[in-house]
C-alpha positions as CSV (number, residue, x, y, z in Angstrom):
1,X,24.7,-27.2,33.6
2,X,25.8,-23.7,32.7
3,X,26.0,-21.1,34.8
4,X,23.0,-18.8,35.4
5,X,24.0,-15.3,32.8
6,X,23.4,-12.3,35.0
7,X,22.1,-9.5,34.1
8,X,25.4,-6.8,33.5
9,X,25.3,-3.3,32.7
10,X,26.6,-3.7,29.2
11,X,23.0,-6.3,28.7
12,X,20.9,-3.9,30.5
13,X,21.9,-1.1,28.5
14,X,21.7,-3.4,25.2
15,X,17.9,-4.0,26.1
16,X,17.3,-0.7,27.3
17,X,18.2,0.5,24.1
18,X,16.4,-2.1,22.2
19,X,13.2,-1.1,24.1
20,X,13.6,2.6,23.3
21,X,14.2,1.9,19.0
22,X,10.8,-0.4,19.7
23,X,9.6,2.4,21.0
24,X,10.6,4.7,18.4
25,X,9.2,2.4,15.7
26,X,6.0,2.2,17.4
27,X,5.4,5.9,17.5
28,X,7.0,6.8,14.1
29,X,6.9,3.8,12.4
30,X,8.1,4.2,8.5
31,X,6.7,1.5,6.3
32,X,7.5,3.4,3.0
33,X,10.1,6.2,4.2
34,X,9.8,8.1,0.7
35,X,6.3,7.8,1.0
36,X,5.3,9.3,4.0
37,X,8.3,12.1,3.7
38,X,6.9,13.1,0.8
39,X,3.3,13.8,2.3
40,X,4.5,15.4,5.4
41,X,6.6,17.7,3.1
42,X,3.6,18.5,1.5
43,X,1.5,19.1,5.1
44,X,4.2,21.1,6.0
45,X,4.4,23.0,2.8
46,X,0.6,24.1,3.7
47,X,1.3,24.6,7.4
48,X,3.5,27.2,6.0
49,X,1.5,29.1,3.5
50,X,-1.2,29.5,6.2
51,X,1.2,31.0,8.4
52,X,2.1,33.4,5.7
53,X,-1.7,34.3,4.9
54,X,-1.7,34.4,9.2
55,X,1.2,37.2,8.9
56,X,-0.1,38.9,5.8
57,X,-3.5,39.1,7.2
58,X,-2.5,40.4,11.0
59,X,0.7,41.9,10.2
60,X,0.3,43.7,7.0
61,X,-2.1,46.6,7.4
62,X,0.0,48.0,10.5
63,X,3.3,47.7,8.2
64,X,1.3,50.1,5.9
65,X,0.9,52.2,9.0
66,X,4.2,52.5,10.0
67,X,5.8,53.6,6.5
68,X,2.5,55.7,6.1
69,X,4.0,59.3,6.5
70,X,0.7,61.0,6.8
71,X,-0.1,58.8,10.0
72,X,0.1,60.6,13.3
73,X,2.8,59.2,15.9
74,X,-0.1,57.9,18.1
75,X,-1.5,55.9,15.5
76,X,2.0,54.4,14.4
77,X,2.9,54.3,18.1
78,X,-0.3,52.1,18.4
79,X,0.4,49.8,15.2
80,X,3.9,48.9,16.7
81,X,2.7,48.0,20.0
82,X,0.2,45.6,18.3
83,X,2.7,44.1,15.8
84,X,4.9,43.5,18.8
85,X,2.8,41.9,21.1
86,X,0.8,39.9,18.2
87,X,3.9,38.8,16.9
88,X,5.3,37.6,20.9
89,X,2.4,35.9,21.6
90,X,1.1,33.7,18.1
91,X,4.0,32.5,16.4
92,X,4.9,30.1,19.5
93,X,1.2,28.3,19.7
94,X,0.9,28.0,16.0
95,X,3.9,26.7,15.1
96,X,3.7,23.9,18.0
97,X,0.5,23.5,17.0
98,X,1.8,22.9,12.8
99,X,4.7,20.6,14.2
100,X,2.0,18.8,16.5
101,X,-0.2,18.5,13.5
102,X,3.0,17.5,11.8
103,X,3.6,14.4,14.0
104,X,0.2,13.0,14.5
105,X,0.1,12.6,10.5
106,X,3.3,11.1,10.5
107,X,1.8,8.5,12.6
108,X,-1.8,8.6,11.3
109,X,-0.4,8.1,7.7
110,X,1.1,4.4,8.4
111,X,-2.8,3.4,8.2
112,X,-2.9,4.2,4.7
113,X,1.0,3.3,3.8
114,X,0.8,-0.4,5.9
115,X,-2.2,-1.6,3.3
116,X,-0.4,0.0,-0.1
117,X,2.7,-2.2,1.3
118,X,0.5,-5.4,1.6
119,X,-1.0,-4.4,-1.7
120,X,2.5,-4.0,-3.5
121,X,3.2,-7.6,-1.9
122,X,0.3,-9.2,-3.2
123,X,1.0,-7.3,-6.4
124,X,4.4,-9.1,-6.5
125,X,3.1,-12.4,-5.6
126,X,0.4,-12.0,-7.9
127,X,2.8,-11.3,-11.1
128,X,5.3,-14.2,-10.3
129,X,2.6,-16.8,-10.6
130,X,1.5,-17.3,-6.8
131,X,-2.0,-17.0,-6.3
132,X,-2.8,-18.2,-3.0
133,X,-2.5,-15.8,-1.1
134,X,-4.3,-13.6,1.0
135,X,-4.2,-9.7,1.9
136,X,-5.4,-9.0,5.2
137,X,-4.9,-5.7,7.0
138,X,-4.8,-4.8,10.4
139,X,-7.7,-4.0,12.3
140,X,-7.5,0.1,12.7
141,X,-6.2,0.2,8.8
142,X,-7.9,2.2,5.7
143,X,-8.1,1.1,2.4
144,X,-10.9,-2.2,3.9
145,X,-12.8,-1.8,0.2
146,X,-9.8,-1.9,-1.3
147,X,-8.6,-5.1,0.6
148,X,-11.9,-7.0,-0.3
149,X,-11.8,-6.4,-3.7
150,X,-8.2,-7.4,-4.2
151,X,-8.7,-10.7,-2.7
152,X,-11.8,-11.3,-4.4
153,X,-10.1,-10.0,-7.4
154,X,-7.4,-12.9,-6.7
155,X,-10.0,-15.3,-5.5
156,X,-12.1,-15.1,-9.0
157,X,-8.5,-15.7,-11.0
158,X,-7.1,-18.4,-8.8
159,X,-10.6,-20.1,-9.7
160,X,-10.3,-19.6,-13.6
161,X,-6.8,-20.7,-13.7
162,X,-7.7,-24.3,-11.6
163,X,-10.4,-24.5,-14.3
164,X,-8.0,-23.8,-17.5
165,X,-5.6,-26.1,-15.5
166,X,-8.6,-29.1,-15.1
167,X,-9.1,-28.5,-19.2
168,X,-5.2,-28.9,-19.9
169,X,-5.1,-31.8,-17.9
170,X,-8.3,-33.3,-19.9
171,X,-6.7,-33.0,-23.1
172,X,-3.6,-34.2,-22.1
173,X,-4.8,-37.4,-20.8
174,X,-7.0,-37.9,-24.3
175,X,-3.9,-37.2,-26.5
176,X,-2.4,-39.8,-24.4
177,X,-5.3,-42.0,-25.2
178,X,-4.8,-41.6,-28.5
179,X,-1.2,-42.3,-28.8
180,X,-2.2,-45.5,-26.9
181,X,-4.6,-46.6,-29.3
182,X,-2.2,-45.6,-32.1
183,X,0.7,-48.2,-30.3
184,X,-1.8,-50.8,-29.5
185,X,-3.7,-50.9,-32.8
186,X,-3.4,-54.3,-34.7
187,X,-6.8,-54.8,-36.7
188,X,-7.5,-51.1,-38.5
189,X,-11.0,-52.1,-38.9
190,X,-11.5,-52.8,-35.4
191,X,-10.0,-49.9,-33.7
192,X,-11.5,-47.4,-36.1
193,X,-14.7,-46.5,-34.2
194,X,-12.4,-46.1,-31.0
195,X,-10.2,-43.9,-32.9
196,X,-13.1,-41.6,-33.8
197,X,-14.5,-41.7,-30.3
198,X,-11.2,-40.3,-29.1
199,X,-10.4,-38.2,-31.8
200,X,-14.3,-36.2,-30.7
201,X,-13.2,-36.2,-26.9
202,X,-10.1,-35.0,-27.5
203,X,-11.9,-32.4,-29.8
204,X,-14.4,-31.1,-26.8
205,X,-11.4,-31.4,-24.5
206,X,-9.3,-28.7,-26.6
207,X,-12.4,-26.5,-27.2
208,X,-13.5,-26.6,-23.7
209,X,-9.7,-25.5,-23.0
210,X,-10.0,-22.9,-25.4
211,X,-13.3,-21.8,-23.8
212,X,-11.5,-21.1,-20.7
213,X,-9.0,-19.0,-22.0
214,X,-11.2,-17.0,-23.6
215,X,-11.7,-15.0,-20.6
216,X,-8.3,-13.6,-20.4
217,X,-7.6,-10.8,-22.5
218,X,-4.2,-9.6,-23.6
219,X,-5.1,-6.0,-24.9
């Protein structure tokens, strides 16, 4: 029997830092990096034009104060005090409140990513031939209509494609008929009515083939 591994510091600090990264994933997790960059660049990008239409708004008519040299000392006196203690006391709370905002989309926004990453999957699966597969999504994910109607979607085509299949097989087996009756025939007048009873099934078994294609279009 081996010996009993205890737990060391250089193991405890291994899983303690394996706990925290889980951690980390779970509260940021990236599913497609570029992705969901890309979108909280972009809720970022408006966090920052409303803080600009914020400053303009507040900020601006008591600039036009201060460089207005018609204004009377008390009145500048005034618009300085206000742009002071205006600008002490917003710019903290908003731009917690834009980083905040910020961080609860980058972890809101794995419920939309997480099903476009199942769906470029199934996409994948789908073009190298594999068509039994199924999307599912987790249970607090968006995109639920979506996910129906792709499976259905592959659902309806895995059934056409057993039916084409069914027909190939069909006419397959009666062209192998055929070349049977073709290796076996020794009295021509004998054979000939089995000839043409082939020669019609094998007919019906190209056209209902045929049939079944039909449904896919190319262009």
């Amino acid at each position: 029997m081996f010996p009993a591994m205890r737990k060391g510091p250089l193991i405890g600090n291994f899983q303690d830092a394996l706990m925290k990264d889980k951690n980390r994933r779970r509260w940021f997790p990236l599913v497609d990096a570029q992705l969901q960059f890309k979108f909280l660049a972009v809720i970022l990008g408006y966090g920052a034009t409303l803080l600009l239409v914020i400053g303009c708004a507040l900020f601006f008519p008591d600039f036009l104060v201060l460089t207005d040299e018609t204004a009377d000392p008390i009145t500048k006196t005034k618009a300085a005090e206000f742009i002071l203690t205006t600008h002490a006391r917003l710019w903290l709370p908003v731009i917690t409140a834009l980083l905040l905002i910020g961080m609860h989309f980058f972890r809101s926004f794995h419920r939309v990513v997480g099903p476009l990453y199942r769906f470029r999957w199934a996409y994948e699966k789908i073009g190298g031939g594999d068509l039994g597969i199924t999307v599912r999504l987790r249970a607090n994910d968006l995109l639920p209509r979506e996910e129906k109607g792709l499976n259905d979607m592959i659902c309806s085509l895995a059934e056409k494609v057993r039916m084409v299949k069914d027909s190939a097989v069909k006419v397959s087996s009666s062209f192998g008929e055929i070349e049977k009756q073709f290796a076996t025939m020794a009295e021509p007048q004998d054979s000939e009515n089995n000839m043409e009873r082939l020669l019609v099934e094998h007919r019906h078994a190209i056209k209902s083939l045929t049939e079944k294609l039909s449904v896919f279009t190319l262009q």
